[in-house]
LUMRO-316592 format. One record per residue (C-alpha): y negated, x negated, z negated; residue number from 1. Coordinates in nm, 4 decimals. Layout:
REM residues N
((Y; X; Z); NUM),
...
This chain:
REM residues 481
((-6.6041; 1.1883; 8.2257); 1),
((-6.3264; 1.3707; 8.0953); 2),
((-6.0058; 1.4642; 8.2232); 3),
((-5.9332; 1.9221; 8.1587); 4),
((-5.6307; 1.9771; 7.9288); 5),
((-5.6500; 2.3081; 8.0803); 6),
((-5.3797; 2.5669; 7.9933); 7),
((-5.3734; 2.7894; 8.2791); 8),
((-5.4443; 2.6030; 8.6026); 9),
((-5.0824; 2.5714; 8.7930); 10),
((-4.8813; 2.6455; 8.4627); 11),
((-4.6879; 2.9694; 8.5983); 12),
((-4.5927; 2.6902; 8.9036); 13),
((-4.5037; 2.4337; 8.6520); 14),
((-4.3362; 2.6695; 8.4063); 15),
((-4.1562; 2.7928; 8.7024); 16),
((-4.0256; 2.4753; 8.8104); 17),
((-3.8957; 2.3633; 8.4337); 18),
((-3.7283; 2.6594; 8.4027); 19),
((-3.5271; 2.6393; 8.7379); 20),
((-3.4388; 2.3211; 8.6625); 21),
((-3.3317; 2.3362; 8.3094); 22),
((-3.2011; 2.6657; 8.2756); 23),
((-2.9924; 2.5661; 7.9611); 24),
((-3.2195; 2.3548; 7.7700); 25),
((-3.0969; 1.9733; 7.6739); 26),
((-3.1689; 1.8550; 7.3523); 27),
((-3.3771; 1.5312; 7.4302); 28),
((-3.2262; 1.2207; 7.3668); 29),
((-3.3061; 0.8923; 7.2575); 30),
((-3.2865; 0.6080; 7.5439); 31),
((-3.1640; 0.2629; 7.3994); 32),
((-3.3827; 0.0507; 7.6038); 33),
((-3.6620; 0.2430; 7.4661); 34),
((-3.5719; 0.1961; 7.0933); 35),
((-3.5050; -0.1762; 7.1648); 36),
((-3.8552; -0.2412; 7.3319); 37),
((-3.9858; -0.0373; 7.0279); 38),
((-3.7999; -0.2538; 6.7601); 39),
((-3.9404; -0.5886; 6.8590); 40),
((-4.2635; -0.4378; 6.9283); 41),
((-4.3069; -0.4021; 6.5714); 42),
((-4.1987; -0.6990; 6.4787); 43),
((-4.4444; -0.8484; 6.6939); 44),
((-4.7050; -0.6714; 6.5595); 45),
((-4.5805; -0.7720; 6.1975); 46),
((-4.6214; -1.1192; 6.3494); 47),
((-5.0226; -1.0805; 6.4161); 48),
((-5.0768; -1.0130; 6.0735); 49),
((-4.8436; -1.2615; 5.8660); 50),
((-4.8695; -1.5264; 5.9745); 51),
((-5.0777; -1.4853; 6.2814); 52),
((-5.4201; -1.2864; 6.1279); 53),
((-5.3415; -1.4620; 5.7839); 54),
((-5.3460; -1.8265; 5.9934); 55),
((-5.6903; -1.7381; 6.1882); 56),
((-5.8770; -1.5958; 5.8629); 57),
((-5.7466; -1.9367; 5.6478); 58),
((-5.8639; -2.1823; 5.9200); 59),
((-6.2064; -2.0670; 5.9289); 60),
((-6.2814; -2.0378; 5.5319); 61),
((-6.3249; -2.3464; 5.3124); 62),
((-6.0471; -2.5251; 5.1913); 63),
((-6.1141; -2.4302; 4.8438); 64),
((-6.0699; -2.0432; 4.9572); 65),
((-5.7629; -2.1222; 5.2038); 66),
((-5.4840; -1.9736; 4.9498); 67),
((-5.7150; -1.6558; 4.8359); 68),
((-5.7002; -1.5208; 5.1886); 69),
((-5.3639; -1.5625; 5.2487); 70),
((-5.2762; -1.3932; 4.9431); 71),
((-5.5450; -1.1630; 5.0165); 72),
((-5.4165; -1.0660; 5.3893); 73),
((-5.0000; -1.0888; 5.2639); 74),
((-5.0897; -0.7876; 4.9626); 75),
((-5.2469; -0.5757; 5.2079); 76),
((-4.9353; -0.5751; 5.4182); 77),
((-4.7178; -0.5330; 5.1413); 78),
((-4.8973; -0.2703; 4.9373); 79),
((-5.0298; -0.0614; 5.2556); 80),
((-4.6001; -0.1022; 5.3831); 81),
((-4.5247; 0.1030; 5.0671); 82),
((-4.8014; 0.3257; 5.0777); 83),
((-4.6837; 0.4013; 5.4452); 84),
((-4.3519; 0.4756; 5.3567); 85),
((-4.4545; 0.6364; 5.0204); 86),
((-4.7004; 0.9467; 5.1746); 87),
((-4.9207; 0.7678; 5.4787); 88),
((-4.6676; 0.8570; 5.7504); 89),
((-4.7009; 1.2077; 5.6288); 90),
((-5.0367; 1.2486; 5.6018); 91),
((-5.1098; 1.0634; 5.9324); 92),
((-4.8210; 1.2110; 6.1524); 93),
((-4.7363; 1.5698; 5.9895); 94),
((-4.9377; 1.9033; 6.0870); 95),
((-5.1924; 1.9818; 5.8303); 96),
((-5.5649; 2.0342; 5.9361); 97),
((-5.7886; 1.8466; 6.1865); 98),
((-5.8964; 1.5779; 5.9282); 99),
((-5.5358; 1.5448; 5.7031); 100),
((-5.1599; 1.5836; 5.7718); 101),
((-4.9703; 1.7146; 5.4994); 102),
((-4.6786; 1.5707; 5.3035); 103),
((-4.3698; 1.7295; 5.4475); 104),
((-4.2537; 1.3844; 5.5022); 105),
((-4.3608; 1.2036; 5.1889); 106),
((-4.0982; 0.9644; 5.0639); 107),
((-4.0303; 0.9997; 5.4197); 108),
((-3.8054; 1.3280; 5.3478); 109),
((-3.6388; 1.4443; 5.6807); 110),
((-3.6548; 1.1177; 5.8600); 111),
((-3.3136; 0.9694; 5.8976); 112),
((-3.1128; 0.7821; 6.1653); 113),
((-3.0699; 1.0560; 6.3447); 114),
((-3.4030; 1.1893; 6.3527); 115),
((-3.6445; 1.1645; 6.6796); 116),
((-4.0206; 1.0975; 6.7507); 117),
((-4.1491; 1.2084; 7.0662); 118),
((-4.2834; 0.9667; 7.3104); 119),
((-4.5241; 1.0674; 7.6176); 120),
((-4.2914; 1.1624; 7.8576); 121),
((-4.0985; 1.4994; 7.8448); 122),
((-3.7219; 1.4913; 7.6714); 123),
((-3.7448; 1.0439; 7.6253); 124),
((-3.7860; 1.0140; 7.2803); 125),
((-3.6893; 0.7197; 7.0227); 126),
((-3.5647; 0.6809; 6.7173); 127),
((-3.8356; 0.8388; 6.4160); 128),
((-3.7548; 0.5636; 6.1287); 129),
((-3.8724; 0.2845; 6.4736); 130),
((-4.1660; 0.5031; 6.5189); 131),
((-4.2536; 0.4791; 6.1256); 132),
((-4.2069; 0.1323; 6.0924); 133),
((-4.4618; 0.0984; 6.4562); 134),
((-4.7098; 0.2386; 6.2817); 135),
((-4.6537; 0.1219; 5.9954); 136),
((-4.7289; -0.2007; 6.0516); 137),
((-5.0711; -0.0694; 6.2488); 138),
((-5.1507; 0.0567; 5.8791); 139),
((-5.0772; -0.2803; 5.7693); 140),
((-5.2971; -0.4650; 5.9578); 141),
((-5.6043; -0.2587; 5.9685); 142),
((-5.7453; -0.2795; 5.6166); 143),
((-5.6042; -0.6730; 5.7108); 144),
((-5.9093; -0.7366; 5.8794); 145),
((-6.1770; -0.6369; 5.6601); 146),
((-6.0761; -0.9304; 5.4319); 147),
((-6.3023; -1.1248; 5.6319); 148),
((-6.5987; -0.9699; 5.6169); 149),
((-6.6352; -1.0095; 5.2146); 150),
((-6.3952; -1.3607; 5.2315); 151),
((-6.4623; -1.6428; 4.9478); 152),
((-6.6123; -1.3992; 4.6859); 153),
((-6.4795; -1.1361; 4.6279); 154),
((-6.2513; -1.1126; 4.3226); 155),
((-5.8490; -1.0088; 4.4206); 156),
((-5.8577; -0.7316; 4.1458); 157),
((-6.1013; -0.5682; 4.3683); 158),
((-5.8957; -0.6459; 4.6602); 159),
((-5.5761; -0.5248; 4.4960); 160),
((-5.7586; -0.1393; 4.4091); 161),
((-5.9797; -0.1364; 4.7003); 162),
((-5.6925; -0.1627; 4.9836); 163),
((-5.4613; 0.0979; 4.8730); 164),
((-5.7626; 0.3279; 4.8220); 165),
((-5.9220; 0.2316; 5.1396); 166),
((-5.5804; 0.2575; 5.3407); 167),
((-5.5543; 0.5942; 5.1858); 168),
((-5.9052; 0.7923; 5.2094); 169),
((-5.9820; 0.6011; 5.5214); 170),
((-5.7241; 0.4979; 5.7635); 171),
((-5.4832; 0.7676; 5.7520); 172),
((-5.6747; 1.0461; 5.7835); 173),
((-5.8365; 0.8638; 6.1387); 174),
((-5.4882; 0.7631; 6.2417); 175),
((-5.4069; 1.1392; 6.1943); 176),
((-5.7805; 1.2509; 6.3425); 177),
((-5.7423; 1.0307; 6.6344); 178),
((-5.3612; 1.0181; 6.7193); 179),
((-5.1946; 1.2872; 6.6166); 180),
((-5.0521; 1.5767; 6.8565); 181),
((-4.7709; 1.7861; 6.8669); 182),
((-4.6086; 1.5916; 7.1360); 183),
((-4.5133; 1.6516; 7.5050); 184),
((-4.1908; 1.8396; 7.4146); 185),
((-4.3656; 2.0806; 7.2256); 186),
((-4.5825; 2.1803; 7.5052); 187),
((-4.2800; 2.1802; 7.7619); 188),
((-4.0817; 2.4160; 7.5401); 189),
((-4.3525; 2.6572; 7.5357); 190),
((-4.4506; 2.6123; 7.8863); 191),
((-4.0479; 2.7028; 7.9395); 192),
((-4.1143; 3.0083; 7.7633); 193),
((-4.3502; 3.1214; 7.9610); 194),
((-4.1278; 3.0895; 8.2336); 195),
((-3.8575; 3.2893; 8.0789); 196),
((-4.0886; 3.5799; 7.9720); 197),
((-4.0861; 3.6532; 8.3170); 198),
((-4.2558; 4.0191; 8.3857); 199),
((-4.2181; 4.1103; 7.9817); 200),
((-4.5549; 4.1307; 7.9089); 201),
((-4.4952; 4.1203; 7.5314); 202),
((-4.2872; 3.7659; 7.6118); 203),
((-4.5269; 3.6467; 7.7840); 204),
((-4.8590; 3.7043; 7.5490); 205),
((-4.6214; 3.5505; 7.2895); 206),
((-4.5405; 3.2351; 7.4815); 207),
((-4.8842; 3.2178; 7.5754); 208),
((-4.9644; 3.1918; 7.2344); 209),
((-4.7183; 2.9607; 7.1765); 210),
((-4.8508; 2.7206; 7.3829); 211),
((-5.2355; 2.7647; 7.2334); 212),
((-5.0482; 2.6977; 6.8982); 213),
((-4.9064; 2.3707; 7.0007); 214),
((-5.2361; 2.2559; 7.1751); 215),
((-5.4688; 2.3051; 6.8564); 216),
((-5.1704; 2.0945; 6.6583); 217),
((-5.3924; 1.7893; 6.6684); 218),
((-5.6111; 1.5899; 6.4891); 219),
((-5.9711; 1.6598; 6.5077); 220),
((-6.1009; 1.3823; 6.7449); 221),
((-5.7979; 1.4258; 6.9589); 222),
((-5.8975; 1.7630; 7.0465); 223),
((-6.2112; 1.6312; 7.1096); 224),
((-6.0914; 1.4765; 7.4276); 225),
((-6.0891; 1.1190; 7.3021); 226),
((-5.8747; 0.9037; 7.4201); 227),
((-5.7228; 0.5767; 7.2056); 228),
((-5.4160; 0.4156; 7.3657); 229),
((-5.3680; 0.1775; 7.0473); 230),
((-5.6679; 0.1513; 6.8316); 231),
((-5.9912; 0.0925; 6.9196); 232),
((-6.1359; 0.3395; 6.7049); 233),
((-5.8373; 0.3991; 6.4489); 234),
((-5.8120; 0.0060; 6.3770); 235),
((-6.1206; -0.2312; 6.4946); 236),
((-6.4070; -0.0132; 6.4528); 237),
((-6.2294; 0.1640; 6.1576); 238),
((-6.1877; -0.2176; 6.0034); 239),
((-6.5150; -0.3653; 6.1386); 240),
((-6.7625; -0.0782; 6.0345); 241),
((-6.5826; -0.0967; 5.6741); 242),
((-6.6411; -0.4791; 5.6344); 243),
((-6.9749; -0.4913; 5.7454); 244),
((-7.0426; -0.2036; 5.4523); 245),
((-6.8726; -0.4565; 5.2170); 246),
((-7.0555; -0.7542; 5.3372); 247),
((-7.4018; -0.5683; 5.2514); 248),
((-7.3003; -0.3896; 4.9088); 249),
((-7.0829; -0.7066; 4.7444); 250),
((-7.4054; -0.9623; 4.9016); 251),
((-7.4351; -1.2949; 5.0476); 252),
((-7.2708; -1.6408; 4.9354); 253),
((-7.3713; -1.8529; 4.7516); 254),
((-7.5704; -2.1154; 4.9448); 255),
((-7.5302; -1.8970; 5.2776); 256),
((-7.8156; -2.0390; 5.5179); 257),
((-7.8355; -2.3047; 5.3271); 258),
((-7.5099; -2.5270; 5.2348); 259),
((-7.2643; -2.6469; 5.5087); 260),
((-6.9779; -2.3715; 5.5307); 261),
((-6.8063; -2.4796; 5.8299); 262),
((-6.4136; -2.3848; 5.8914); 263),
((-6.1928; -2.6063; 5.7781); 264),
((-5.9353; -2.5674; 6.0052); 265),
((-5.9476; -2.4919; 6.3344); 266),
((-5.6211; -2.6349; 6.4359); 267),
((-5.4830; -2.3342; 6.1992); 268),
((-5.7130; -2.0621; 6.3275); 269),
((-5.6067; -2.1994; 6.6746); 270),
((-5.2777; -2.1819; 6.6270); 271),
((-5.3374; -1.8191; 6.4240); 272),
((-5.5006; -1.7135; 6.7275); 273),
((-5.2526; -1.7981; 6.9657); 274),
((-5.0085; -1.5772; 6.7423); 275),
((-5.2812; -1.2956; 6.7466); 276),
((-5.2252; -1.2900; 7.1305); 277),
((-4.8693; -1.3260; 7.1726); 278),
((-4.8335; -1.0266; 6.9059); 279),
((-5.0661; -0.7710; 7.0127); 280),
((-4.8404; -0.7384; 7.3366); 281),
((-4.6717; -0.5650; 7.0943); 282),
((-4.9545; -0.4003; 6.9538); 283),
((-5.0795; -0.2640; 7.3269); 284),
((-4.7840; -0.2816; 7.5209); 285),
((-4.6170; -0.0882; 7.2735); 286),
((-4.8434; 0.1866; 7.2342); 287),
((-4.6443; 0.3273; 7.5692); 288),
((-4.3741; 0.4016; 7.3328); 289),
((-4.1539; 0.3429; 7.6396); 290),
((-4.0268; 0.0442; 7.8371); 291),
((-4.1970; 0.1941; 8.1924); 292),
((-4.4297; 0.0663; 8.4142); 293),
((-4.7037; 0.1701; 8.1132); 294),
((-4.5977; -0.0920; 7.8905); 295),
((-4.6240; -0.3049; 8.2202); 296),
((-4.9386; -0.2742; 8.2618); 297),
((-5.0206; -0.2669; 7.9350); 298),
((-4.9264; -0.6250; 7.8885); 299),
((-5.0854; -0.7260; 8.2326); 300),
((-5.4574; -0.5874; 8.0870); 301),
((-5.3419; -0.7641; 7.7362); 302),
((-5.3158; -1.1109; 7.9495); 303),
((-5.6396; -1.0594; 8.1602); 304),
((-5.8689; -0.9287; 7.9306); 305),
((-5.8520; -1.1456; 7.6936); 306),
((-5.8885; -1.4863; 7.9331); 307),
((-6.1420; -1.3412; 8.0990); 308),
((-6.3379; -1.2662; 7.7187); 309),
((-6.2109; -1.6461; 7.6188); 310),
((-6.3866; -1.7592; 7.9206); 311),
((-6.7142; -1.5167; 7.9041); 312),
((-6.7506; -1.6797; 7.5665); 313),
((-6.7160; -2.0228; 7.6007); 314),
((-6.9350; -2.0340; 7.9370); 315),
((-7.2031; -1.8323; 7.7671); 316),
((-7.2195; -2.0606; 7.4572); 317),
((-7.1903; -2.3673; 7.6839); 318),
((-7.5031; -2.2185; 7.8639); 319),
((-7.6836; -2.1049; 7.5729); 320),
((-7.6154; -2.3927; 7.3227); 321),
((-7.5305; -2.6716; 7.5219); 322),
((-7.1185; -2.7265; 7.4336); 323),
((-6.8275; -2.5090; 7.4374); 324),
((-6.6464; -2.4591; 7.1268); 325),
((-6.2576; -2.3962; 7.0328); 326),
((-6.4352; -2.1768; 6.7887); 327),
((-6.6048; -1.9639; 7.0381); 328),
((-6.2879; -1.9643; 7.2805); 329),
((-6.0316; -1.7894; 7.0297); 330),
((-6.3381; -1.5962; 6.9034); 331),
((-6.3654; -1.4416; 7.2569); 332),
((-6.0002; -1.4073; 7.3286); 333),
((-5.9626; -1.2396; 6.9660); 334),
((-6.2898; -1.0031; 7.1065); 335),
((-6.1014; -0.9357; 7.4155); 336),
((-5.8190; -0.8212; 7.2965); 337),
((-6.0066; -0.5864; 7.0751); 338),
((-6.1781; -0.4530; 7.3540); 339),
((-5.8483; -0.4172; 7.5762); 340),
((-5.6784; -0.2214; 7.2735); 341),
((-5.8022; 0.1546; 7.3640); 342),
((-5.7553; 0.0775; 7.7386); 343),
((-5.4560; -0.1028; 7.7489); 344),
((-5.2328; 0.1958; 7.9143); 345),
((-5.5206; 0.3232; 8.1109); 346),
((-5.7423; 0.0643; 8.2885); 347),
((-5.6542; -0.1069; 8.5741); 348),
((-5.6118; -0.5029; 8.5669); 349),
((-5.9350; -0.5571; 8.7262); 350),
((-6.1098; -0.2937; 8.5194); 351),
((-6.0065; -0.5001; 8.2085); 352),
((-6.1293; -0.8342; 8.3566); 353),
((-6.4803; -0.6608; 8.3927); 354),
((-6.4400; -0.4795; 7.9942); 355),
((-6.3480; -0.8654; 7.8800); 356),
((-6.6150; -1.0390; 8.0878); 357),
((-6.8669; -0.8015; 7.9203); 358),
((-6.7288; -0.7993; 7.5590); 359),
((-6.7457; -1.1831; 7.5056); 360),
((-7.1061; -1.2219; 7.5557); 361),
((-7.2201; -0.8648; 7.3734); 362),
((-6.9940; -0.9975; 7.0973); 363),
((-7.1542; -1.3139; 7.0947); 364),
((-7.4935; -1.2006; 7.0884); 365),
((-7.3907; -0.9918; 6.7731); 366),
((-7.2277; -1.2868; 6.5604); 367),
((-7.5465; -1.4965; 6.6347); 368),
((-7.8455; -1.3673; 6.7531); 369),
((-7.7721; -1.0194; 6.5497); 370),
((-7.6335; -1.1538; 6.2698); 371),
((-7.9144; -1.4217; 6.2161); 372),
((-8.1978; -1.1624; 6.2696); 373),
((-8.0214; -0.9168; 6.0288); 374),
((-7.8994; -1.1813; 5.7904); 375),
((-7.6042; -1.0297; 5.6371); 376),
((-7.3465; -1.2472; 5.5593); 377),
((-6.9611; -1.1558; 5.7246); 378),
((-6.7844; -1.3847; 5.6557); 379),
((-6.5317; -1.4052; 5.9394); 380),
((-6.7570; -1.1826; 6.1966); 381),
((-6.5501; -0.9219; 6.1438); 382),
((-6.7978; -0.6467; 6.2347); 383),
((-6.9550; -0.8700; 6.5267); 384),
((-6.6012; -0.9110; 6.6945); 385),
((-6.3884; -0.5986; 6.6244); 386),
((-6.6582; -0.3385; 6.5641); 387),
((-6.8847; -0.4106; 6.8439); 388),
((-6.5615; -0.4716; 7.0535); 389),
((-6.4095; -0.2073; 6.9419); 390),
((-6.6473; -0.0440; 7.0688); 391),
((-6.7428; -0.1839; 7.3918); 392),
((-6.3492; -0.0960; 7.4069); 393),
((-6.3302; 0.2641; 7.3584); 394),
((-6.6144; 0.3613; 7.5628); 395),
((-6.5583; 0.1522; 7.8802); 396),
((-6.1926; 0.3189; 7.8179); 397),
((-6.4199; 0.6572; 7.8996); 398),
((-6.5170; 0.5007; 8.2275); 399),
((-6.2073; 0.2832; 8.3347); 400),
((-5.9631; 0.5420; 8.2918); 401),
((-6.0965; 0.6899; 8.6240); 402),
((-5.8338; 0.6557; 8.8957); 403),
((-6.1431; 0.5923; 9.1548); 404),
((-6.1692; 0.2466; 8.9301); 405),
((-5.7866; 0.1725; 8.9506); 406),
((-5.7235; 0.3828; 8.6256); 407),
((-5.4473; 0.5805; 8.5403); 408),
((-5.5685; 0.8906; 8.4630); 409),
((-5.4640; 1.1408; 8.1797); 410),
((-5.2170; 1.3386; 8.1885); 411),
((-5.2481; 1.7174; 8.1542); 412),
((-4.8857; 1.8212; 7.9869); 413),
((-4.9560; 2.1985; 8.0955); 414),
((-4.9665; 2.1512; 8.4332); 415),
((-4.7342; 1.8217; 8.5019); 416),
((-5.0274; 1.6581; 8.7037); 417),
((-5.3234; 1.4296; 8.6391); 418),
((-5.5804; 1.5769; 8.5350); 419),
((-5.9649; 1.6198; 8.7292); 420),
((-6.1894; 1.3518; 8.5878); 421),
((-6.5427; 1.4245; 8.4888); 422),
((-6.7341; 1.1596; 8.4061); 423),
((-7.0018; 1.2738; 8.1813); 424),
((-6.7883; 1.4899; 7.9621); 425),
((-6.4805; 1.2105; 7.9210); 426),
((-6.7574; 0.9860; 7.7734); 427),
((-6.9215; 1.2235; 7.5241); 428),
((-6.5592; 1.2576; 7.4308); 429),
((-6.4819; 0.8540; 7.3411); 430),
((-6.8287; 0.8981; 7.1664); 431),
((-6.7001; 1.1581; 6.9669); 432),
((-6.4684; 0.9268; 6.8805); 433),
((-6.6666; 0.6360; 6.8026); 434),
((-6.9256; 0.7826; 6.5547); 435),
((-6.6405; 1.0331; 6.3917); 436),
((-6.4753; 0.6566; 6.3347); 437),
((-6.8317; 0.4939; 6.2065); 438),
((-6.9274; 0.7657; 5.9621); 439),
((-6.5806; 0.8575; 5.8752); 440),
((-6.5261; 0.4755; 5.7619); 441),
((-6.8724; 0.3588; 5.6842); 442),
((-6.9719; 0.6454; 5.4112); 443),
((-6.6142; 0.6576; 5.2861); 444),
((-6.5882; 0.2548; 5.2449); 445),
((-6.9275; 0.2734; 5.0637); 446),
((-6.7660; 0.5164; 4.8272); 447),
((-6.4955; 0.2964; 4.7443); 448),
((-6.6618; -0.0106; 4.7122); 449),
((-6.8932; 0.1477; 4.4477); 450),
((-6.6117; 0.3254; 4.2801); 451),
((-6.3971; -0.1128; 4.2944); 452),
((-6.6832; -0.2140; 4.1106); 453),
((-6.7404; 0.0305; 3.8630); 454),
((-6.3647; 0.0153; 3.7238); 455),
((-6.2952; -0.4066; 3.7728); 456),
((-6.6351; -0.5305; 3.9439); 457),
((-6.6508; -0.6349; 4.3113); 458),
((-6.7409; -0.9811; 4.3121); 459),
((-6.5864; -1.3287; 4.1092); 460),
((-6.8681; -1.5089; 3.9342); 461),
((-7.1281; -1.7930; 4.0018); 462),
((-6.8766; -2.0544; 3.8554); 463),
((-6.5571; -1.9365; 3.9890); 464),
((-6.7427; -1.8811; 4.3617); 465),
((-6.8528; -2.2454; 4.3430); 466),
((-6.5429; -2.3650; 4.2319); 467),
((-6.3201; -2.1719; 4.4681); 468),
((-6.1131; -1.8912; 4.4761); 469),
((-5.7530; -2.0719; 4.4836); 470),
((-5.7970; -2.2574; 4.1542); 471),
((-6.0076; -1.9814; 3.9515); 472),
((-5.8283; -1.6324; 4.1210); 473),
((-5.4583; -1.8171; 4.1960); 474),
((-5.4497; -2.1141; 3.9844); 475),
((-5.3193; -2.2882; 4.3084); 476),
((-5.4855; -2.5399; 4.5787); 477),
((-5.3351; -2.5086; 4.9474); 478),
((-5.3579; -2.8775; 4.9667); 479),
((-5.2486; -3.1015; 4.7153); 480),
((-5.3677; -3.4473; 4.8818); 481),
């Protein structure tokens, strides 16, 4: 199921067409009410991870381990920040190869005030230094969420050298695999070239090549056909895969199966939860890059999906186990929105009730009846939830992005139209995307986790474990009482 990029079929039309209408070409500008949606879009996504993921992670550890994974969750954002800003915009959002951008914008060199990032519609851009700070914060929370896979023993020396190298062999390059492109300006210009070459023969091969130049400026699983509208590959299988490796190489806990290690607080993962939700409308809604009806229906998915996952949980514990839980509800809306991430700006609303109906009860088969069979010990389900949802998530994206099932579509930039949709080929594309993601992550997280604990070890000792990770890592207790 896969929708043709092609680069021939109606582009003399098109070409045509954008030349006629733009015979002096406009340098494209930047559209305020764009930038302004953009700008508190990031902030809300800042707002998932402090305090919002920070919140949900602390509620559901032991009191004794509250503080480490607060600290744990606010150094990833601030190290991963500078990294961003330092060389991880570059090497995520610059031409390079398929696998790597390059570092003609490291220290961000070239991006000023002035400077523009494309968007997906022709000539609407916004401001680049919004764009950075976007992603950025995408970066930030990503390597986030593995914390709670290895949460409550691992030491935060490992943490502090495993996140910058993880953020930097890991994440960028699939941010740069999966997102980047050379934009739909790029392809416009040269499709307006094409036009101009008119009957010159030598014009026109050049254009032509042009345009074959700007199409194979893209990261490798792009090209692929794979399609990601804000991270269900790049961020939630990317983070899952990666803690479930960590779970299995740093072990079990102490006294997991056996000792009580219930949360112990689910008033604050409620209410970090809640701020999960009302942030990744950011997160999704702002993947359109533009306040149009995308972003609309973007947040309309973002609402749906995630009751309807909140609801698939709790009725399918309530079935199975004989109670619904608060636990299981924000478990399932936290799943849902996983799963809604990819499709957000290309399923239709009832297309993402079905992808969150489904993804609350695969997702809690995997955080009980696979976990328990397997009997590895994640912490905070991180593989169960934002793995498996991811996903669920990327390849029902495959299948709901067909316009027959009240999907959008994907637009082919050559020709100006939507393109045909083929079903089988669109979903060998997503799993492109899925197992580049898993092996990319997986083998390259087991490589860093083995490198952590050769230089400072990964894991505190039997003492410190039992005694907690505020008092022996942080000298602190989140509750003095």
């Amino acid at each position: 199921m896969k929708f043709k990029r092609s680069h021939s079929a109606g582009l003399v039309a098109l070409a045509a067409g954008l030349f006629a209408a733009s015979a002096a070409y406009a340098e494209p500008t930047i559209n305020k009410g764009d930038n302004a949606w953009m700008l508190s879009a990031t902030v809300l996504v800042l707002l998932m991870t402090i305090p919002g993921l920070a919140l949900f992670y602390g509620g559901l550890v032991r009191t004794k381990n509250m503080l480490s994974v607060l600290m744990q969750v606010f150094y990833t954002v601030c190290i991963v920040i500078i990294l961003w800003a330092v060389y991880g915009y570059s090497l995520a959002f610059t031409g390079g190869s398929d696998f790597f951008g390059g570092f003609s914008k490291a220290f961000l060199s070239g991006v000023t005030p002035d400077s523009k990032a494309s968007t997906f519609s022709v000539d609407a851009n916004i401001s680049e230094l919004v764009y950075v700070c976007f992603q950025m914060t995408f970066a930030a929370i990503t390597p986030a969420l593995i914390v709670g896979a290895f949460a409550e023993r691992m030491k935060f020396s490992a943490v502090a050298l495993f996140i910058p190298l993880w953020a930097t062999l890991v994440y960028f390059p699939i941010a740069h695999m999966v997102w980047y492109w050379a934009g739909p300006d790029a392809i416009s210009d040269a499709v307006k070239a094409i036009a101009a070459a008119g009957s010159d023969a030598a014009a026109k091969a050049a254009a032509e090549a042009k345009l074959a130049e700007v199409s194979a400026d893209a990261g490798w699983v792009y090209k692929k056909g794979a399609i990601d509208f804000a991270g269900g590959t790049v961020v939630h299988i990317n983070a899952g895969i990666a803690g479930l490796v960590g779970a299995l190489i740093i072990g079990k806990r102490i006294g997991y199966g056996k000792d009580l290690m219930a949360p112990h607080s689910l008033t604050m993962s409620m209410i970090g939860a809640s701020l999960l939700w009302v942030g990744w409308f950011g997160f999704n809604a702002g993947s359109n890059l533009e306040a149009t009806g995308g972003a609309a229906l973007a947040m309309t998915n973002s609402f749906v999906a995630t009751a309807a996952a909140a609801l698939s949980w709790m009725f399918a514990e309530w079935m199975t186990k004989g109670h619904p839980s608060v636990l299981g509800a924000i478990s399932g809306a936290v799943a849902g929105l996983v799963a809604v991430t990819p499709a957000a700006g290309y399923a239709g609303p009832m297309g993402a009730i079905v992808l969150g109906l489904v993804v609350g009860v695969v997702c809690l088969f995997f955080v009980t009846v696979v976990k328990n069979a397997m009997g590895y010990d994640d912490s905070l389900d991180v593989f169960g939830v934002h793995c498996i949802g991811g996903i669920i998530g990327a390849i029902g994206t495959g299948i709901l992005v067909n316009p027959v099932l009240g999907g959008t579509g994907i637009m082919d930039y050559t020709t100006g139209k939507i393109a045909e949709y083929e079903f089988g080929a669109q979903l060998v594309s997503q799993i492109w995307g899925v197992c580049t993601t898993l092996v990319w992550s997986g083998v390259g997280s087991a490589i860093i986790y083995k490198i952590v604990d050769v230089v400072v070890g990964l894991r505190v000792n039997v003492e410190a474990e039992r005694e907690g990770l505020d008092i022996t890592e942080h000298t602190e207790r989140a509750y003095n009482m």
